[in-house]
PAKEVO-863099 format. One record per residue (C-alpha): residue in one letter; residue number from 0; y, x, z. Coordinates in steps of 0.1 Angstrom, whole numbers, plus 5000, padded with zeros to 4 digits. Last residue first. Layout:
(r "A", NUM, (Y, X, Z))
...
This chain:
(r "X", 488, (3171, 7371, 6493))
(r "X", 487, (3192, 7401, 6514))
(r "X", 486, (3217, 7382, 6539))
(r "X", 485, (3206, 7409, 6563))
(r "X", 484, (3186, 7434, 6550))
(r "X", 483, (3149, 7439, 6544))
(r "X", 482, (3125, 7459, 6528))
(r "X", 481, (3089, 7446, 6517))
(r "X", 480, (3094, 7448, 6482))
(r "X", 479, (3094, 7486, 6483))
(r "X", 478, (3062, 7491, 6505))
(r "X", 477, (3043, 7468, 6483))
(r "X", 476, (3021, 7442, 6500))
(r "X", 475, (2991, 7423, 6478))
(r "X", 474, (2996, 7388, 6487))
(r "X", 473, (2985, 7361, 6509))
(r "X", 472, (2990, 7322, 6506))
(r "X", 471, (2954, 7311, 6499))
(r "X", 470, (2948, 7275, 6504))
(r "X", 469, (2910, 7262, 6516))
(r "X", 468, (2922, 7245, 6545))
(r "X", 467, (2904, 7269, 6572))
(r "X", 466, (2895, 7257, 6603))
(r "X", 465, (2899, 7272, 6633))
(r "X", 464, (2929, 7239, 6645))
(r "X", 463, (2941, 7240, 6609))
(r "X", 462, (2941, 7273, 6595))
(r "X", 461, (2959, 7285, 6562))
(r "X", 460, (2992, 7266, 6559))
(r "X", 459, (3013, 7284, 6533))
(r "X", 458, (3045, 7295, 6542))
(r "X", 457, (3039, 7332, 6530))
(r "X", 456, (3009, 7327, 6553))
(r "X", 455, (3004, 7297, 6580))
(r "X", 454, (2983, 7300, 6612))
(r "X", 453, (2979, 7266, 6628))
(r "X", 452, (2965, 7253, 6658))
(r "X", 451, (2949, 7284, 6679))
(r "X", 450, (2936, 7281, 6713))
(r "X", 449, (2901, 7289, 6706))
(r "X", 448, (2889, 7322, 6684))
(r "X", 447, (2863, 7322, 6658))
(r "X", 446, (2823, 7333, 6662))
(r "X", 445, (2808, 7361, 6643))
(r "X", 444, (2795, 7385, 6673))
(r "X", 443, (2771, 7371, 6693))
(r "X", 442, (2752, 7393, 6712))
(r "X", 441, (2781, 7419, 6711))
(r "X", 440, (2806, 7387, 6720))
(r "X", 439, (2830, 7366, 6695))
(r "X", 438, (2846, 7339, 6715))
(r "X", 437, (2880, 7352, 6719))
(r "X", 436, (2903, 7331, 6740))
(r "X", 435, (2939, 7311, 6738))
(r "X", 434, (2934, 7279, 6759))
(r "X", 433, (2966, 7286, 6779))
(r "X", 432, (2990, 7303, 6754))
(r "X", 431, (2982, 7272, 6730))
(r "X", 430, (2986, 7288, 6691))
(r "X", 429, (3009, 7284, 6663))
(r "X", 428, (3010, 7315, 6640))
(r "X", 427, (3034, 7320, 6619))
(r "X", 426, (3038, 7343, 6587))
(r "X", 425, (3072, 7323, 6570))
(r "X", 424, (3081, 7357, 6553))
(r "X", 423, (3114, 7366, 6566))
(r "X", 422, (3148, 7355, 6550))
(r "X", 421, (3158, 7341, 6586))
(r "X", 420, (3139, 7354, 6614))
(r "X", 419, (3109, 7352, 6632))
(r "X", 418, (3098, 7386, 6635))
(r "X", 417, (3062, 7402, 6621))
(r "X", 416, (3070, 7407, 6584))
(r "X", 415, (3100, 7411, 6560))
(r "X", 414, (3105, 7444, 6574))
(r "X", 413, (3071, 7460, 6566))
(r "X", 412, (3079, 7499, 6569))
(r "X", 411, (3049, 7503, 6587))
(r "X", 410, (3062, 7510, 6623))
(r "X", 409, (3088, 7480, 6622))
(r "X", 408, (3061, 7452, 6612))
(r "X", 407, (3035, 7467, 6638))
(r "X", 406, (3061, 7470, 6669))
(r "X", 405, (3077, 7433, 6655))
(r "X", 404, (3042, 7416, 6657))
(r "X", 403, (3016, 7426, 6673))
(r "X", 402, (3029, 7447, 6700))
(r "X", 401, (3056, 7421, 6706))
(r "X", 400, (3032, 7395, 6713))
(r "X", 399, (3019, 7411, 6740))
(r "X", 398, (3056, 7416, 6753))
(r "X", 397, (3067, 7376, 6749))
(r "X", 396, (3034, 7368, 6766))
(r "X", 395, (3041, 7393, 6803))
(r "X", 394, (3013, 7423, 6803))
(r "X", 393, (2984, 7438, 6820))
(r "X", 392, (2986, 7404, 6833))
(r "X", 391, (2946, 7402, 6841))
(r "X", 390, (2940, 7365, 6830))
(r "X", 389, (2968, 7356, 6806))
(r "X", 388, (2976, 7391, 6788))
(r "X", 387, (2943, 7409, 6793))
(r "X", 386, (2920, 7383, 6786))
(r "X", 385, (2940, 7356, 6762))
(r "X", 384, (2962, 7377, 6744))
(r "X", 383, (2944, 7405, 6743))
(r "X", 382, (2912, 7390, 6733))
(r "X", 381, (2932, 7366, 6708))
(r "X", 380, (2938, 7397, 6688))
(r "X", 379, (2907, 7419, 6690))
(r "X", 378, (2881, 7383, 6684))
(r "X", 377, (2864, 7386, 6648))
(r "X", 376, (2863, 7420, 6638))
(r "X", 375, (2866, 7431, 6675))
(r "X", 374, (2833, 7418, 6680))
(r "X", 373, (2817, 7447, 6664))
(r "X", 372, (2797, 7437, 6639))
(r "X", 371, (2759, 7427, 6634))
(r "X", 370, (2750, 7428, 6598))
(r "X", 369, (2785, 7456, 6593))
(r "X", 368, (2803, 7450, 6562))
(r "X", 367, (2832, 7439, 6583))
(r "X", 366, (2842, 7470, 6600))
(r "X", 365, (2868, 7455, 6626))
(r "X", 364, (2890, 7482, 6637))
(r "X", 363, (2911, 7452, 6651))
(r "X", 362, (2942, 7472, 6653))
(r "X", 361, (2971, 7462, 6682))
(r "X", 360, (2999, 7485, 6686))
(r "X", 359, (3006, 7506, 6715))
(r "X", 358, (3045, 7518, 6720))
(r "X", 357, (3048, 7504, 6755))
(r "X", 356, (3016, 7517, 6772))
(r "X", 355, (2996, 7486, 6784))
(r "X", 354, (2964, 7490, 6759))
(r "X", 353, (2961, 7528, 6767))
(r "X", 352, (2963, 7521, 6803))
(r "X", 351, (2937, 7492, 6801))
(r "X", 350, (2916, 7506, 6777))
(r "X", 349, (2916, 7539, 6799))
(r "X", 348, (2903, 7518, 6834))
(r "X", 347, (2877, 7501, 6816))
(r "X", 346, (2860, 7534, 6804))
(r "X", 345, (2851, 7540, 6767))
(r "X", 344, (2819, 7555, 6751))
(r "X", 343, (2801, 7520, 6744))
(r "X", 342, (2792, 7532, 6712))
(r "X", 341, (2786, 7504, 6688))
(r "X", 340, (2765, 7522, 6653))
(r "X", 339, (2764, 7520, 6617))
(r "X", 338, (2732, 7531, 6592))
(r "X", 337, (2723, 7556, 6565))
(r "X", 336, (2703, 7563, 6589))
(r "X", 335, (2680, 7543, 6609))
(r "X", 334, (2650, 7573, 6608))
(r "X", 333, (2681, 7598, 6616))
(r "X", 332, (2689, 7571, 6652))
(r "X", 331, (2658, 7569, 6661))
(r "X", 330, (2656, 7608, 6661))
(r "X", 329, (2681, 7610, 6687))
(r "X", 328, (2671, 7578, 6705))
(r "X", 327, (2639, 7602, 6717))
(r "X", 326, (2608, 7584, 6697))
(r "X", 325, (2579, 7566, 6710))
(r "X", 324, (2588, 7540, 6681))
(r "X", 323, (2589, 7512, 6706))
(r "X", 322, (2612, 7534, 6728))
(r "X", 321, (2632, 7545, 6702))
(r "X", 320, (2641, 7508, 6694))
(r "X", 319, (2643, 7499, 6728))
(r "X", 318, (2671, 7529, 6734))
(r "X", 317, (2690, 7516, 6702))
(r "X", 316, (2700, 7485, 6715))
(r "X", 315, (2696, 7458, 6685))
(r "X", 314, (2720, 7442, 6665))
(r "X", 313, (2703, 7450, 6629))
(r "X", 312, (2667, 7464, 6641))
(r "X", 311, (2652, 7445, 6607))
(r "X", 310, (2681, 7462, 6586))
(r "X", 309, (2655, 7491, 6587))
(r "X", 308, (2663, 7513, 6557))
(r "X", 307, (2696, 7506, 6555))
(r "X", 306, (2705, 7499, 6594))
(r "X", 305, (2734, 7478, 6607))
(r "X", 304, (2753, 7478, 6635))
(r "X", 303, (2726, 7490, 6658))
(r "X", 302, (2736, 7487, 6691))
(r "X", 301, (2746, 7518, 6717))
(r "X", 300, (2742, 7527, 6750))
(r "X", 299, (2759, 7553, 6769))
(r "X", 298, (2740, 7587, 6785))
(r "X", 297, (2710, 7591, 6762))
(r "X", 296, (2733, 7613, 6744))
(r "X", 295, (2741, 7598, 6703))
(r "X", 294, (2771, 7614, 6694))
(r "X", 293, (2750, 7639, 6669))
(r "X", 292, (2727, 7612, 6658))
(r "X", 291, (2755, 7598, 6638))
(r "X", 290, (2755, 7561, 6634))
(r "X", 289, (2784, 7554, 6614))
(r "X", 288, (2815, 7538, 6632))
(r "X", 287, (2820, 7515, 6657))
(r "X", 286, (2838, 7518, 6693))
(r "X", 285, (2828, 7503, 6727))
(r "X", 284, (2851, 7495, 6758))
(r "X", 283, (2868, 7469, 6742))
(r "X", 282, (2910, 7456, 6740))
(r "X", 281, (2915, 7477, 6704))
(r "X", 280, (2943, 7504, 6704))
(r "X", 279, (2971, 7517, 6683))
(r "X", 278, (2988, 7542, 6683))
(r "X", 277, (3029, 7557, 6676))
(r "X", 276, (3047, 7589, 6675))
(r "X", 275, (3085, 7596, 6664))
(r "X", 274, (3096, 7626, 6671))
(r "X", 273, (3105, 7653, 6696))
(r "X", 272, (3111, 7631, 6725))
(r "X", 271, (3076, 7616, 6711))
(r "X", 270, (3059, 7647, 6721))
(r "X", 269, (3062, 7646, 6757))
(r "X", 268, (3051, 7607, 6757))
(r "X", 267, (3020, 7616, 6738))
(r "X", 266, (3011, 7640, 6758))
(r "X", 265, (3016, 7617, 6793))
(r "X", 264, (2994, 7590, 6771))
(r "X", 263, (2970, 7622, 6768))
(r "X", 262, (2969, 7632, 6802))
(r "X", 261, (2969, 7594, 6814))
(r "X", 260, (2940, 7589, 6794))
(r "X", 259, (2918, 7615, 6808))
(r "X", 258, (2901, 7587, 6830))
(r "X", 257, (2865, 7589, 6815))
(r "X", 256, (2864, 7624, 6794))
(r "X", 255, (2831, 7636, 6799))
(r "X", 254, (2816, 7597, 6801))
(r "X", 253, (2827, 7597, 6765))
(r "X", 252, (2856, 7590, 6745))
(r "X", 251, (2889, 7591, 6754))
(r "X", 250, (2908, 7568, 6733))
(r "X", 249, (2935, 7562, 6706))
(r "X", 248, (2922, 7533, 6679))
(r "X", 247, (2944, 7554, 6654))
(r "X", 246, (2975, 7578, 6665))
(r "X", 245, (3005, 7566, 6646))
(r "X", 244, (3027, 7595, 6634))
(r "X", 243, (3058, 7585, 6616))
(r "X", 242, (3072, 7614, 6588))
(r "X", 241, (3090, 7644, 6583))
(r "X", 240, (3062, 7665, 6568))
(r "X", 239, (3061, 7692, 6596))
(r "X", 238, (3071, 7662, 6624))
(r "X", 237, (3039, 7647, 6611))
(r "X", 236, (3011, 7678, 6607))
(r "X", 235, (3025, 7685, 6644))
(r "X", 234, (3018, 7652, 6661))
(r "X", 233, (2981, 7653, 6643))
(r "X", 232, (2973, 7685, 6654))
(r "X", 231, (2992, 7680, 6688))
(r "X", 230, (2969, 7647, 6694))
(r "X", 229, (2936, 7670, 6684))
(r "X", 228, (2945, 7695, 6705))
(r "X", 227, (2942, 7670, 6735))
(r "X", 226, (2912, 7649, 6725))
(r "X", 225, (2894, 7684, 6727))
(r "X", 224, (2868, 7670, 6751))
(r "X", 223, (2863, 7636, 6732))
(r "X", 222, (2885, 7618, 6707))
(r "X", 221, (2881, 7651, 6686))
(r "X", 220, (2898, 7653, 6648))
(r "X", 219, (2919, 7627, 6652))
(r "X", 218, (2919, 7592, 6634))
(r "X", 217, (2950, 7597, 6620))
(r "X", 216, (2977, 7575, 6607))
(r "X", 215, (3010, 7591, 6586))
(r "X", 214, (3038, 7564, 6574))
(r "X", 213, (3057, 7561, 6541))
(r "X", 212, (3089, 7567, 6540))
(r "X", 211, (3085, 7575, 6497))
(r "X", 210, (3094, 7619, 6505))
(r "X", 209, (3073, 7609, 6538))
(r "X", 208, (3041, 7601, 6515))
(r "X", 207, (3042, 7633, 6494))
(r "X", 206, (3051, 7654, 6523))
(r "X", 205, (3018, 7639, 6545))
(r "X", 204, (2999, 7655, 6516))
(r "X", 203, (3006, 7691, 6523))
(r "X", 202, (3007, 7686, 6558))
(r "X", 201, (2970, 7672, 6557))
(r "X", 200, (2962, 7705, 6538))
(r "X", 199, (2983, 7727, 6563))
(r "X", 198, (2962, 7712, 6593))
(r "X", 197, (2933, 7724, 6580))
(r "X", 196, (2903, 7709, 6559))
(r "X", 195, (2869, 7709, 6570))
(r "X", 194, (2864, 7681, 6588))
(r "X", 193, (2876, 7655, 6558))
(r "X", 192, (2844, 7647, 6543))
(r "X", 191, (2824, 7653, 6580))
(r "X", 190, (2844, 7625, 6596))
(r "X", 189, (2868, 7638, 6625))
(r "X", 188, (2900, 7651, 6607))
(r "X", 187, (2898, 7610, 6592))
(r "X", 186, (2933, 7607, 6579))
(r "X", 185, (2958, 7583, 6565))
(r "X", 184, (2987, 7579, 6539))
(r "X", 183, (3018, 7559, 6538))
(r "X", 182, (3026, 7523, 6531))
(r "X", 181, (3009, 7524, 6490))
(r "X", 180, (3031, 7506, 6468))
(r "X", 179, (3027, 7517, 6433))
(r "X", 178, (3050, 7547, 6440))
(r "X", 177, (3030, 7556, 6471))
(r "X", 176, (2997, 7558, 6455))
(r "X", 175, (3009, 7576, 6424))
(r "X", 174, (3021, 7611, 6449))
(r "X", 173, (2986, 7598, 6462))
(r "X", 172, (2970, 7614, 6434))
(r "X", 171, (2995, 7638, 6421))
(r "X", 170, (2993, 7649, 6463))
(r "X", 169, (2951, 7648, 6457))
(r "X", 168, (2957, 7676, 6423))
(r "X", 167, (2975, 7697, 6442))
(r "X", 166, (2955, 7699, 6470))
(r "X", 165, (2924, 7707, 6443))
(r "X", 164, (2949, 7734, 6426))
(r "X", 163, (2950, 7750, 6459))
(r "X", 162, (2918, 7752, 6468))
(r "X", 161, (2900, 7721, 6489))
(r "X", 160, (2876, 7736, 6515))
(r "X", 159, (2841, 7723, 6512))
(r "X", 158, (2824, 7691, 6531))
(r "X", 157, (2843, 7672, 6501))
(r "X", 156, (2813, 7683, 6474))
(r "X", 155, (2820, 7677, 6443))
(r "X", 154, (2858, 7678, 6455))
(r "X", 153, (2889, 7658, 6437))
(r "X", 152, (2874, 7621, 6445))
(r "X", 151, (2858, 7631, 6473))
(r "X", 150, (2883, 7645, 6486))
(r "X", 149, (2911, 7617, 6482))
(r "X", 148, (2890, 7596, 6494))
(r "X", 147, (2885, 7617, 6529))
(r "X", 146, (2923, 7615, 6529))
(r "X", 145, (2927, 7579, 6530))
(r "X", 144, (2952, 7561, 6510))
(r "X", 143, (2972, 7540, 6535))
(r "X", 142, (2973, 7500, 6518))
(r "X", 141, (2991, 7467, 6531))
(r "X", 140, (2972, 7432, 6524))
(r "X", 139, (2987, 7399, 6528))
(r "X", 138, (2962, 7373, 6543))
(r "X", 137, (2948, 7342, 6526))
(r "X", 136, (2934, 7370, 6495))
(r "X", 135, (2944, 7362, 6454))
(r "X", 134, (2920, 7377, 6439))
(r "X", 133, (2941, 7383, 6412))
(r "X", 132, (2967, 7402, 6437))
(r "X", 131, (2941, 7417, 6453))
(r "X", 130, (2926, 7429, 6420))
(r "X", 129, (2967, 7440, 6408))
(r "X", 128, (2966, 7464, 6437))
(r "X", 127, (2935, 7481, 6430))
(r "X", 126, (2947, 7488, 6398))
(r "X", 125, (2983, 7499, 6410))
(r "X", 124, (2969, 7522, 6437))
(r "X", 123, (2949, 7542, 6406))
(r "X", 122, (2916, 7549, 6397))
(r "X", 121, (2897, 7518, 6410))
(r "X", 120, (2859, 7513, 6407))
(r "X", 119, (2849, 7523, 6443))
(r "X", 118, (2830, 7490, 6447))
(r "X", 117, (2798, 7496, 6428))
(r "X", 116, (2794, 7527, 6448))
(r "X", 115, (2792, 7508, 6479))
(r "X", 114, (2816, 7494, 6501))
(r "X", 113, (2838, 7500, 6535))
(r "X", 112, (2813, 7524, 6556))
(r "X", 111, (2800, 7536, 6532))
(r "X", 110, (2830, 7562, 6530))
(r "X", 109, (2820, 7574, 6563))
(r "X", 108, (2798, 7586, 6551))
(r "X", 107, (2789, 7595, 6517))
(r "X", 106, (2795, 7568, 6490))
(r "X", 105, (2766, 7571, 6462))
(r "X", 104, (2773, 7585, 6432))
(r "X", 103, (2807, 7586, 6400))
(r "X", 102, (2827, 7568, 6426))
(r "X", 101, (2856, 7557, 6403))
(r "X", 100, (2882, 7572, 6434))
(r "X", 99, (2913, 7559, 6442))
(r "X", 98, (2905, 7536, 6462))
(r "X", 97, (2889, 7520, 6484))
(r "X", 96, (2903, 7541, 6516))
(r "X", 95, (2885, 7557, 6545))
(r "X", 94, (2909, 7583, 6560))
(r "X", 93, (2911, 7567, 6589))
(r "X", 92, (2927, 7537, 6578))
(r "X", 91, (2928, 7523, 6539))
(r "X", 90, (2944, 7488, 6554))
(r "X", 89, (2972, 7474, 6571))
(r "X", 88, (2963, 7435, 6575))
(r "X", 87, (2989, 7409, 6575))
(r "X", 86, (2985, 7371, 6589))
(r "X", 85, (2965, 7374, 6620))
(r "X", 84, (2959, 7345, 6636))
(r "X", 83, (2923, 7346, 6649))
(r "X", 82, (2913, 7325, 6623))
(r "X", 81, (2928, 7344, 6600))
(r "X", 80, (2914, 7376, 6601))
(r "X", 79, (2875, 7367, 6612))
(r "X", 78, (2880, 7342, 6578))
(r "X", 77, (2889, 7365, 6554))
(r "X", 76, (2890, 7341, 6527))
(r "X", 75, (2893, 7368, 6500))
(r "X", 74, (2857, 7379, 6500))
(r "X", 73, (2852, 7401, 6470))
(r "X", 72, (2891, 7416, 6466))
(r "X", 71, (2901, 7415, 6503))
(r "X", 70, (2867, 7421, 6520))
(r "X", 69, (2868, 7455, 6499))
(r "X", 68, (2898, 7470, 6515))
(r "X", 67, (2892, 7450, 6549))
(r "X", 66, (2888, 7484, 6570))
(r "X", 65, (2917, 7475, 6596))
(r "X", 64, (2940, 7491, 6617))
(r "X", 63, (2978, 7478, 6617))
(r "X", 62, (2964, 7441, 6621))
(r "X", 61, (2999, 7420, 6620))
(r "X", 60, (2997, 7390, 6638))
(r "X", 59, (3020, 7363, 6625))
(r "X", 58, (3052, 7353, 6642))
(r "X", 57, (3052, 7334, 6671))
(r "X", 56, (3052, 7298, 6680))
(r "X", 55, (3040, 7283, 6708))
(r "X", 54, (3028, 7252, 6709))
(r "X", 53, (3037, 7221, 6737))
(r "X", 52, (3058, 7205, 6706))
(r "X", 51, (3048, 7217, 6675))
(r "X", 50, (3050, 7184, 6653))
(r "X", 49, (3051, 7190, 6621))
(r "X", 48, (3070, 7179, 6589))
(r "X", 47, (3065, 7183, 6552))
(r "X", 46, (3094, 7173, 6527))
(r "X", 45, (3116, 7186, 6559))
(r "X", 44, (3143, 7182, 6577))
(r "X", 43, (3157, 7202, 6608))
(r "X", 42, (3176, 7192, 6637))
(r "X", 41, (3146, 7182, 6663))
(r "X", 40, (3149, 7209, 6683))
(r "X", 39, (3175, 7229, 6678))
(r "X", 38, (3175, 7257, 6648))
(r "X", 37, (3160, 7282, 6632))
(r "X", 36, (3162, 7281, 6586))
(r "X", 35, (3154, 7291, 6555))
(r "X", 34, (3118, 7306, 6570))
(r "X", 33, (3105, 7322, 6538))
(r "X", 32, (3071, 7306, 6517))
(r "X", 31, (3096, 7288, 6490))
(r "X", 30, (3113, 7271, 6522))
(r "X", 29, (3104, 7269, 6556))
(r "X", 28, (3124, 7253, 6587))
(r "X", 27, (3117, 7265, 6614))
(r "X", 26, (3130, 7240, 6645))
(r "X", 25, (3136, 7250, 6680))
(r "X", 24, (3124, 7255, 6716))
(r "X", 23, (3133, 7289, 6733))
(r "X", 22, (3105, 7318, 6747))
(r "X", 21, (3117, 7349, 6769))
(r "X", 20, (3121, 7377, 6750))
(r "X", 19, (3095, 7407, 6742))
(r "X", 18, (3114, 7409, 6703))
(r "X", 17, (3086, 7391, 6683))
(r "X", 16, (3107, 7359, 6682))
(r "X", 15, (3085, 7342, 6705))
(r "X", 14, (3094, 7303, 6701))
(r "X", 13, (3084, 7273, 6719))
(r "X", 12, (3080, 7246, 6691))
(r "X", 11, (3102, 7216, 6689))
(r "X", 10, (3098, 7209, 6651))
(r "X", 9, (3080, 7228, 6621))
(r "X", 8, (3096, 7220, 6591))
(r "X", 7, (3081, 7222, 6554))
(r "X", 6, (3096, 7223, 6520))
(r "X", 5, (3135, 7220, 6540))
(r "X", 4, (3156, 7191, 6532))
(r "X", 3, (3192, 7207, 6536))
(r "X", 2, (3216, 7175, 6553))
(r "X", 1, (3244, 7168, 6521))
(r "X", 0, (3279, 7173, 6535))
């Protein structure tokens, strides 16, 4: 019997399967970007072959909450992504997608928050689609259509409420969305182009995406005294449509709320017996958005993300910059507008029970237009993995790796992703469980993460010890290629 001779093999790495199990040593071997094969140690051949003893293996991270729509057609190396092992982003969150809208004037926020009016140029899922796929990113890219897109793109003015022929002409809209690939459909209640609309609008586009099994994200309508409400809103607009809830970047902001999340993880439990509800978290205590002087209080500080008519305070603490224009930080923050903002609104105690819940993904939130980002964009994943998962064991490895892998894969419909499995896509990550680490800090945000060896897409090998190798192995993902059954090609 002739021995297989794999493209590449992988030998004697400690794999984490995505399933929370303890780890095992074994081959992978890859073959036209799948892994063909798992087997013992050192029984695999391979054109290509690599020693992974002393790594771990695990499957690539999957970024369920990301704002890379642009990055992904105009900067396709995504290089905060990669190097921190991420594999797949799920893009198009809280309401804020690329497309489709032909932006016809400037981007309102939150919409600038992910391009300019330049880049809203695509009509249709399918076009947009077919520019990643030309573009040809290192990570595969999976798309929600955002609501507050939807608006603008039917609404002259999306602060207004949406008739009934305007409803009916975003589902025809996203109704294309999800046949050209689209994983489901997102929401922004809080943002000022989505606020006005009712739950029975979001229900009435949540149908069009559960009749294709697509998913339902929202970025609630108030994280902050009515963060209760605001989960059944959400929780009821999906079990009307039929469809998965995932609650975005879930917290309780503000020092109002500090220690409220175990009423709304206890909420979220109570409603999941009813159906199925999911989040997803980042490991900080500050959030990023636009820099509304509405949320800013004198009681937290926040940074300057980025400023358009005064890029000069870019990464700066807002109190100094009021204080040098003898201003309160209210009106500092309308002379920096349009601008983006890091609220540190979150206490330590509700990341950490938020984070540890069982059905909490991992999302980066990353916003990676920003001049001075968040340093989620380029640290969320190893942060948890290193911080909370090695030093404070909020959690045991195999379980951390879970929520970024198999949890995210299985939530979004992507079954070809995040488990390390035969006729999966050969997304790996090989990283050193004791040297994993972010590196990326608010002072200094744009800095890789330690620990990781490899990180290989579709079976491509992307990231050599943080550095990238210049080869591009990620794809635009379409909900209906991305099924799975066993023995299935």
């Amino acid at each position: 019997m002739t021995t297989p001779i794999y493209d590449t093999v992988l030998h004697g790495g400690t794999l984490l399967d995505g399933s929370a199990t303890p780890g095992y040593q074994a081959d992978i071997g890859i073959q036209a970007g799948r892994i063909a094969a798992i087997a013992p140690a050192g029984s695999l051949h391979g054109q290509q072959q690599h020693d992974a003893s002393g790594w771990i293996i695990s499957p690539g991270f999957i970024d369920v909450h990301a704002h890379d729509d642009q990055q992904a057609v105009s900067a396709p190396a995504m290089q905060a992504k990669l190097t921190q092992g991420v594999t797949t982003v799920v893009v198009g969150n809280c309401g804020i997608s690329l497309v489709p809208w032909v932006a016809d004037r400037t981007p309102p926020a939150p919409l600038n928050l992910i391009g300019s009016q330049a880049d809203y140029c695509y009509p249709t899922v399918a076009a947009y689609a077919a520019a990643v796929d030309a573009a040809g990113p290192t990570v595969n890219i999976g798309l929600l259509v955002g609501h507050s897109t939807l608006r603008v793109n039917v609404l002259d003015d999306p602060a207004q409420a949406a008739s009934a022929a305007q409803v009916e002409q975003m589902q025809a809209l996203l109704e294309e969305g999800m046949q050209s690939g689209a994983l489901g459909f997102s929401s922004g209640l809080f943002y000022p182009t989505s606020k006005i609309a009712g739950n029975d609008e979001v229900i009435a586009l949540a149908k069009v995406a559960a009749r294709h099994g697509g998913v339902y994200t929202s970025h609630i309508r108030d994280e902050y005294a009515g963060v209760i409400d605001s989960i059944h809103e959400a929780c009821d607009a999906g079990e009307a449509a039929g469809l998965q809830v995932v609650l975005s970047h879930h917290k309780c902001a503000g020092p109002a709320n500090w220690g409220r999340s175990n009423e709304s993880l206890a909420c979220v439990t109570e409603r999941r017996r009813r159906h199925p509800v999911g989040l997803d978290a980042y490991p900080y205590t500050a959030g990023s958005t636009t820099l509304n002087p509405d949320y800013v209080d004198g009681k937290i500080k926040v940074l300057v993300s980025w400023s358009e008519p005064h890029p000069e305070h870019n990464g700066r603490d807002l109190a100094e910059v009021a204080a040098e224009w003898g201003v309160d930080q209210k009106e500092a923050a309308r002379r920096l507008s349009p601008a983006g903002g890091i609220y540190f609104q979150m206490h330590e105690d509700d990341v950490r029970r938020i984070l540890a819940y069982p059905h909490t993904m991992i999302g980066s939130d990353g916003l990676p237009r920003d001049a001075h980002p968040h340093p989620r964009l380029w640290g969320a994943f190893p942060r948890v993995l290193g911080h909370y998962c090695r030093e404070e064991k909020l959690f045991h490895l195999p379980e951390a790796i879970r929520r970024m892998t198999t949890l995210s894969a299985d939530t979004f419909g992507l079954r070809r992703r995040g488990r390390l499995q035969v006729g999966c896509a050969a997304d790996l990550v090989v990283f050193s469980p004791a040297h994993i680490r972010d590196t990326a800090t608010f002072a200094d945000p744009k800095q890789p993460a330690q620990g990781i060896h490899q990180v290989w897409v579709n079976g491509v090998l992307s990231v050599i010890d943080g550095v990238l190798t210049g080869q591009r192995g990620g794809r635009m993902l379409r909900r209906q290629q991305e099924r799975f059954d066993e023995g299935q090609p």
